[in-house]
VEXLUMSE-647736 format. One record per atom (N, C-alpha, C, CB): residue number from 0; residue in one letter; atom name; x negated, y negated, z. Coordinates in steps of 0.05 Angstrom, whole numbers. Atoms other than C-alpha are relative to their C-alpha. Glycine has a CB too. Example, Ala and Ser with C-alpha at 12.3 -4.5 7.8 and 13.67 -1.06 7.14 Angstrom:
2
n | res | atom | east | north | up
0 | A | N | -18 | 24 | 0 $
0 | A | CA | -246 | 90 | 156 $
0 | A | C | -18 | -24 | 0 $
0 | A | CB | 20 | -1 | 25 $
1 | S | N | 16 | 24 | -1 $
1 | S | CA | -273 | 21 | 143 $
1 | S | C | 15 | -22 | 14 $
1 | S | CB | -9 | -9 | -29 $
***
This chain:
36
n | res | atom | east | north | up
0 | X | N | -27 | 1 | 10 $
0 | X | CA | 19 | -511 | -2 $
0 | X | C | 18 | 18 | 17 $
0 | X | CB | 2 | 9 | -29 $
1 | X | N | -19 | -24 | -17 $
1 | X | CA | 85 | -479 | 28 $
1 | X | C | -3 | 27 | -6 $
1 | X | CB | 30 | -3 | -5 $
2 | X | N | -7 | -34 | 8 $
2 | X | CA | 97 | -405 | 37 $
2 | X | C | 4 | 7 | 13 $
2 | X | CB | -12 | 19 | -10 $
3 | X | N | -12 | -18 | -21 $
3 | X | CA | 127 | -350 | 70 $
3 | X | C | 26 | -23 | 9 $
3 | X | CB | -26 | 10 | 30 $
4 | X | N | -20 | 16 | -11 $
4 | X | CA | 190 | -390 | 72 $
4 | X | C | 18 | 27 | 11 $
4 | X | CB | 16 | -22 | -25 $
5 | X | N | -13 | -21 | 0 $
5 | X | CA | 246 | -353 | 110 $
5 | X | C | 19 | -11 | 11 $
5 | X | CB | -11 | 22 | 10 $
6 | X | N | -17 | 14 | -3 $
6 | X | CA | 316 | -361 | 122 $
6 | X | C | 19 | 17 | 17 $
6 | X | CB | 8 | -10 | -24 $
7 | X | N | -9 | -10 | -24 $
7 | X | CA | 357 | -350 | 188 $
7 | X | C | 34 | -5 | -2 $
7 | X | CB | -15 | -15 | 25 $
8 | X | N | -24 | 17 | -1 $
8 | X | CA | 436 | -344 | 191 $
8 | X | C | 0 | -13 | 26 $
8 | X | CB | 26 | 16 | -5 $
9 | X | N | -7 | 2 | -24 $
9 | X | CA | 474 | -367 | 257 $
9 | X | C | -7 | 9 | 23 $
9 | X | CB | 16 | 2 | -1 $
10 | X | N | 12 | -20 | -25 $
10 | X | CA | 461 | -310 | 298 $
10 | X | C | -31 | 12 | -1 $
10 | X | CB | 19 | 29 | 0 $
11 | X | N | 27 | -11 | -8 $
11 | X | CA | 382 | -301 | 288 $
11 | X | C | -10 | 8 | -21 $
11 | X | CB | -1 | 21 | 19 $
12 | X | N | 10 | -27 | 17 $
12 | X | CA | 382 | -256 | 233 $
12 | X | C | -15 | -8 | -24 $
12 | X | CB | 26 | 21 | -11 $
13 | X | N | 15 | 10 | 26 $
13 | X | CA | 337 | -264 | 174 $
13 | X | C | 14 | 11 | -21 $
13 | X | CB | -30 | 8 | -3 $
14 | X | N | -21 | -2 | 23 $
14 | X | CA | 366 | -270 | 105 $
14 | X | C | -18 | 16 | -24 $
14 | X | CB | 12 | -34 | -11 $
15 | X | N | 18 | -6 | 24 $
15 | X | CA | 329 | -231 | 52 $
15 | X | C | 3 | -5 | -28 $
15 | X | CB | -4 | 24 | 0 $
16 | X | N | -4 | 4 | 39 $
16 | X | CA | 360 | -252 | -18 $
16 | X | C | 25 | -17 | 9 $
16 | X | CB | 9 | 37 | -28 $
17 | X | N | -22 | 7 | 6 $
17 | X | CA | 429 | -273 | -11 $
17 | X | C | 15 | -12 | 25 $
17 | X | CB | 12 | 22 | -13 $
18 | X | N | -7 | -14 | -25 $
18 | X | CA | 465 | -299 | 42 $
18 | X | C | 37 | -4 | -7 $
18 | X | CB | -17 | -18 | 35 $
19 | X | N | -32 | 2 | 7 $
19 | X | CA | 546 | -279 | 36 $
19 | X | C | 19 | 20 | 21 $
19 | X | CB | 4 | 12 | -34 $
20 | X | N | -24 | -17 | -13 $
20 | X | CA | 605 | -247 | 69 $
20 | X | C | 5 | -30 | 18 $
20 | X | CB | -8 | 36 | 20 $
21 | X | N | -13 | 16 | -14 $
21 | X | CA | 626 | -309 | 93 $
21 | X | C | 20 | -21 | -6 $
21 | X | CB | -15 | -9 | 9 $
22 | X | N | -23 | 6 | 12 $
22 | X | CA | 695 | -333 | 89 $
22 | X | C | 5 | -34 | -4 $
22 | X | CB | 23 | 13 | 17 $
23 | X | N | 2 | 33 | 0 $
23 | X | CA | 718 | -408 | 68 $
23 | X | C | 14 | -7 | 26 $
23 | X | CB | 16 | -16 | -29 $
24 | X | N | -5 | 12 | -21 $
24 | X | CA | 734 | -456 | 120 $
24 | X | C | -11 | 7 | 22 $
24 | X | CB | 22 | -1 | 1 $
25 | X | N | 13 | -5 | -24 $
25 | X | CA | 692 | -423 | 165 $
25 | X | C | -31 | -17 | 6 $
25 | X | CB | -3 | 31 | -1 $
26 | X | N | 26 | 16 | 0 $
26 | X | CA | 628 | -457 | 196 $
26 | X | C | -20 | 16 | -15 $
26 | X | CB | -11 | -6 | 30 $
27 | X | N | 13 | -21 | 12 $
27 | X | CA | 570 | -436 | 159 $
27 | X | C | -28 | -17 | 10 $
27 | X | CB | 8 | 6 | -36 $
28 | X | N | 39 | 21 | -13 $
28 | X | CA | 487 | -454 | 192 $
28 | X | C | -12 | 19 | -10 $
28 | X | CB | -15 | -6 | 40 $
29 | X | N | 35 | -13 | 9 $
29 | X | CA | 425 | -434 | 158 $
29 | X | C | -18 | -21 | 13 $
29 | X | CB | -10 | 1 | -40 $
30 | X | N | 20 | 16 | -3 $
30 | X | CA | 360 | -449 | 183 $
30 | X | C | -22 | 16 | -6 $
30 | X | CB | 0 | -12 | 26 $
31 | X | N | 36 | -9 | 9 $
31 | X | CA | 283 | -445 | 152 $
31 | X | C | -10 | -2 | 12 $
31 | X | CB | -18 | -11 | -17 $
32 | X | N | 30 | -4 | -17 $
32 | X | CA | 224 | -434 | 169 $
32 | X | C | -23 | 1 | -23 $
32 | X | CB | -3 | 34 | 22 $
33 | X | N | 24 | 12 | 20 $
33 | X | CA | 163 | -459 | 122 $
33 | X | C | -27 | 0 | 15 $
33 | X | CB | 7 | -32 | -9 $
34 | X | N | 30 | 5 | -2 $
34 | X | CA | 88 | -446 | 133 $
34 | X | C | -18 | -6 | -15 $
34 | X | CB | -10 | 15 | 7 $
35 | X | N | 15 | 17 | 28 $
35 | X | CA | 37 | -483 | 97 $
35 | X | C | -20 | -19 | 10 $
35 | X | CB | 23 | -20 | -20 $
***
């Protein structure tokens, strides 16, 4: 089964709980990462 999911903003950084401070109309990219 999946695990160790983890979640990257734009610039690289890993997201640990929340991801915010980011204003409207602005672009917004997440990307996972799932092992399993």
């Amino acid at each position: 089964p999946p695990h160790q999911l983890k979640m990257y903003n734009n610039s690289g950084r890993e997201i640990d709980n929340v991801a915010s401070g980011y204003q409207v109309g602005n672009k917004l990219v997440l990307s996972c990462e799932v092992r399993g």
